[in-house]
N, C-alpha and C positions, 0 to 999 in steps of 0.2 A: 488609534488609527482604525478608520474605517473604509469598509466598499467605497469606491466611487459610484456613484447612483446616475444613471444616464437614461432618457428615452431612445425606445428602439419602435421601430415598425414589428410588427409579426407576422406570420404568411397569411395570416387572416383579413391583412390590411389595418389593423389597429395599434394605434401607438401606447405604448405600456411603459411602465420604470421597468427598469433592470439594472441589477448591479453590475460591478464592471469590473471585475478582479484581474489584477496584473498576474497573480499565480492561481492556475487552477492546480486541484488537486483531483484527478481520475484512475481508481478512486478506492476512499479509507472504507466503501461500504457494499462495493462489489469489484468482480475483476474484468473491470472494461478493457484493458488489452486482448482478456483472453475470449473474449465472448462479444463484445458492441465498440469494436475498431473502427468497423463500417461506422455504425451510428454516429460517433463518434466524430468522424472526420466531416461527415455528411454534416453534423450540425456545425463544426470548428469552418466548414466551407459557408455555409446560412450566416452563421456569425453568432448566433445566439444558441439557447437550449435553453430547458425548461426545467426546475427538478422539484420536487416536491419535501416539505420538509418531512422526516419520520416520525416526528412526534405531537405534530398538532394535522397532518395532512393536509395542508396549504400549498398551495403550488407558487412558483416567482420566478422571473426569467435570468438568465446570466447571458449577458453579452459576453463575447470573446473581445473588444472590441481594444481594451487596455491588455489583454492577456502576451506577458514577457517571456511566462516560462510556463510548464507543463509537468508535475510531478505523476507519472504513473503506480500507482500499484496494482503486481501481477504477481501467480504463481505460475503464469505458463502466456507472456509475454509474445510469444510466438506470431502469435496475429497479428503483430501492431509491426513485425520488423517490414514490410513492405510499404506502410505508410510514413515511417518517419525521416526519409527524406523533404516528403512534406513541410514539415516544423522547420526543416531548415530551407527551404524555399519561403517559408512566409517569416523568415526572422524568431521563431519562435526555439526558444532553450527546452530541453528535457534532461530528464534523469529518472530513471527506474528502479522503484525499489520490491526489490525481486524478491520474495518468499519461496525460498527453498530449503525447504523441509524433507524431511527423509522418513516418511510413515508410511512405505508402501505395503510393509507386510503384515501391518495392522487396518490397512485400506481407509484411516483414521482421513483421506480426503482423496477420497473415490473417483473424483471427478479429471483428476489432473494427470498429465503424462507420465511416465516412467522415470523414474531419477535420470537414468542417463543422456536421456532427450533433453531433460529440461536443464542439466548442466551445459551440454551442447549449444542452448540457443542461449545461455550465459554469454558465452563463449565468442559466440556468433556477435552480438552485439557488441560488446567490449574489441571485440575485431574490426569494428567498426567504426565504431565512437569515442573509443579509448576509455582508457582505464576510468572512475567517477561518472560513468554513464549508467554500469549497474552499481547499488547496492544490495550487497546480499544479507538480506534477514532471516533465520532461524526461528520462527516465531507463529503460535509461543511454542515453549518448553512444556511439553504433555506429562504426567507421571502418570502411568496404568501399572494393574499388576503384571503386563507383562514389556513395561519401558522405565528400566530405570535409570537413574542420575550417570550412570557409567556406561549404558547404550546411546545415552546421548551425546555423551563425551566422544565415543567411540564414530558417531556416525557426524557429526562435525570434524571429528578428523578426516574422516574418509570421502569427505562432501572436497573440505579445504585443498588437499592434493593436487586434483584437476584444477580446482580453482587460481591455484600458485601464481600471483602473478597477475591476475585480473581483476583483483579489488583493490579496496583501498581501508575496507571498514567491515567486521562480523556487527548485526545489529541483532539481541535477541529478546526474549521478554520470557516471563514465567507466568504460565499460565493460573489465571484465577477464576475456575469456575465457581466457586459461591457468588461470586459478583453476576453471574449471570444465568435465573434461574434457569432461560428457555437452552442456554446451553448443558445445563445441568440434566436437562430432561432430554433432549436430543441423544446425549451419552448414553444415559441408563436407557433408552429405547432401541440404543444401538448395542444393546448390551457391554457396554465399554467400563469397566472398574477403572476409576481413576481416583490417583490421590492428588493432595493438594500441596502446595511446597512450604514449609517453613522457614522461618528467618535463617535456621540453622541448616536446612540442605542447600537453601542457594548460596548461601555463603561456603559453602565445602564446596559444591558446586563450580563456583567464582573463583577460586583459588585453585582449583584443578586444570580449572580453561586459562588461566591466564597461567598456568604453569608448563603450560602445551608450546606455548613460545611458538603461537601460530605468528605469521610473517604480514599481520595488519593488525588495526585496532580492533576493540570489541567496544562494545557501547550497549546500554539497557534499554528500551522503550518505555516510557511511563512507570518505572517502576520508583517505589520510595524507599528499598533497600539499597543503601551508599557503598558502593564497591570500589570506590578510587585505589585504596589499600592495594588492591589486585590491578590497580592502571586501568580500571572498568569505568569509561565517562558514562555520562546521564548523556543519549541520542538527543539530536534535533532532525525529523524525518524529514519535516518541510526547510532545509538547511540553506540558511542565505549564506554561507561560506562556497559551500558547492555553489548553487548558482550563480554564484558572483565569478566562482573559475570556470565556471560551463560557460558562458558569457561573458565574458571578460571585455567587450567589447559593446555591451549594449548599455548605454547611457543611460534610458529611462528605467530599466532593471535595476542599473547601481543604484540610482537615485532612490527608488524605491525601496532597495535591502539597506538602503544607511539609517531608514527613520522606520522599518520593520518592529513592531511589537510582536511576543508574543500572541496567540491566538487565542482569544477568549474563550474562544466556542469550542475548544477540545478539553479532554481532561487536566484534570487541575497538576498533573504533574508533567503535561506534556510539554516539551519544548518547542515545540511546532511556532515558525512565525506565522504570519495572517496568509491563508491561502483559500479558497474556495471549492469546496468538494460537490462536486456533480452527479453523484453515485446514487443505487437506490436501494433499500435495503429489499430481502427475499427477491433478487434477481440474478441470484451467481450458482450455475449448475455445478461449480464444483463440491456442492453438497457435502462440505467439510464439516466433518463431526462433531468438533468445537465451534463452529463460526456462531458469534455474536450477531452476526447481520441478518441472517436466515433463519428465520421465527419456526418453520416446516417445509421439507421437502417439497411439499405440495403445492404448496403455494408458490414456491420457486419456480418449480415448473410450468406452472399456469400462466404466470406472470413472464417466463422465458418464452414461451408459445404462443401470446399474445403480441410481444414486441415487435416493432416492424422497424426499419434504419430511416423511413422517414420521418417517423414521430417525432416531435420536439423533447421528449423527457423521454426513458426510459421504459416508465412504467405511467 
């Protein structure tokens, strides 16, 4: 399965291809809730946007034009709660998956609110949308010398509490910096000691969280360590289950999630079905210490201060 490919006009007056994705994904490569809402909608109002690929620098347009559902990722969501009325004005499903992590007193993501605020606006939104509207992901799992296997334990307990009640699913991932050197250099510049996890702490690890008998599922992200043992499934982020019960009533959606493949274009252990990510990379101020996306502060910043909400891309 592939894009639908459709011509579109552009503000320029020039008619172009553009794909035509029933699911966007906003986004696996910055936090468009938390920083280009506006942009965002502004382009979801035009009907198109523009995004550049990250790895050969090619630009190409996405029409919203088929778009059914709307997968967000945020660490601080906040911004987007006064637009998504919106989505349900135009027919369109969402679900957010919410990164909330607990490293404020290693400042390990600098850029984001307070734990308590940002459980709050968990809160707020699931108040809202009901329970399957957020998912909350832990992620990743950091080890430094000074966060280890039982701090984290300790602070997913202390996360889940408030939470009692409002999810449906923990989603988390163990962090792999050797896979990434510019994160690896990011750390050591931030003066940050970090270890790395072996087969053998996540597995102690797995068996400790699943013996916490928190009150939802837990699930991995991309990971090739098999945790079933512990009731630990392998995640599906972009999940045609959820959208099929966040919509339960949209015809072209179902039709869509019953002939859904996997998504070629993410990692090889991803379960992700086909969605279309709009995101761009070095554009999220939350200048998170580990982030894969954000090559240099600097750049981030330059590229955040450049952006304007009428642009068609991002960056």
């Amino acid at each position: 399965m592939a894009h639908k490919k459709i011509v579109i006009r552009n503000e320029q007056g020039v008619d172009v291809e553009a794909i035509a994705p029933v699911i966007v994904s906003a986004s696996r490569a910055t936090d468009i809730p938390a920083f280009y809402a506006d942009w965002f909608f502004n382009r979801l109002d035009k009907g198109y946007a523009s995004w550049r690929n990250p790895f050969n620098g090619k630009d190409s347009y996405v029409s919203f034009a088929n778009t059914r559902f709307v997968v967000f990722w945020s660490k601080n969501p906040k911004p987007l709660i006064p637009y998504l009325p919106i989505l349900q004005e135009k027919g369109i499903g969402f679900y957010i998956q919410f990164t909330l992590n607990d490293y404020d007193a290693e400042q390990l993501e600098p850029g984001v609110p307070r734990l308590a605020e940002r459980i709050d606006t968990f809160k707020r939104i699931v108040d809202q949308y009901g329970v399957g509207s957020v998912v909350w992901r832990f992620d990743p799992l950091i080890l430094t010398e000074k966060i280890s296997p039982e701090l984290l334990l300790h602070r997913i307990s202390a996360i889940a509490e408030p939470l009692n009640g409002y999810l449906e699913k923990l989603v988390f991932s163990f962090a792999d910096i050797a896979g990434y050197r510019s994160v690896a250099r990011n750390l050591r510049a931030a003066g940050i000691n970090y270890r790395e996890w072996d087969t053998e702490t996540m597995s102690a690890f797995a068996r400790r969280l699943a013996d916490m008998r928190l009150p939802f599922r837990l699930a991995t992200c991309a990971e090739a360590i098999d945790l079933e043992e512990f009731g630990i499934e392998h995640n599906r982020c972009i999940d045609a289950e959820l959208m099929a019960r966040r919509s339960p009533d949209d015809v072209e959606l179902k039709s869509f999630l019953q002939r859904a493949k996997p998504d070629s274009g993410q990692r090889k252990l991803c379960g992700c079905i086909l969605s279309k990510d709009i995101g761009a990379y070095n554009t999220c101020p939350h200048l998170c210490r580990y982030c894969y996306a954000n090559y240099s502060p600097q750049t981030v910043m330059n590229n955040f201060r450049t952006h304007t909400n009428s642009s068609e891309s991002i960056i």
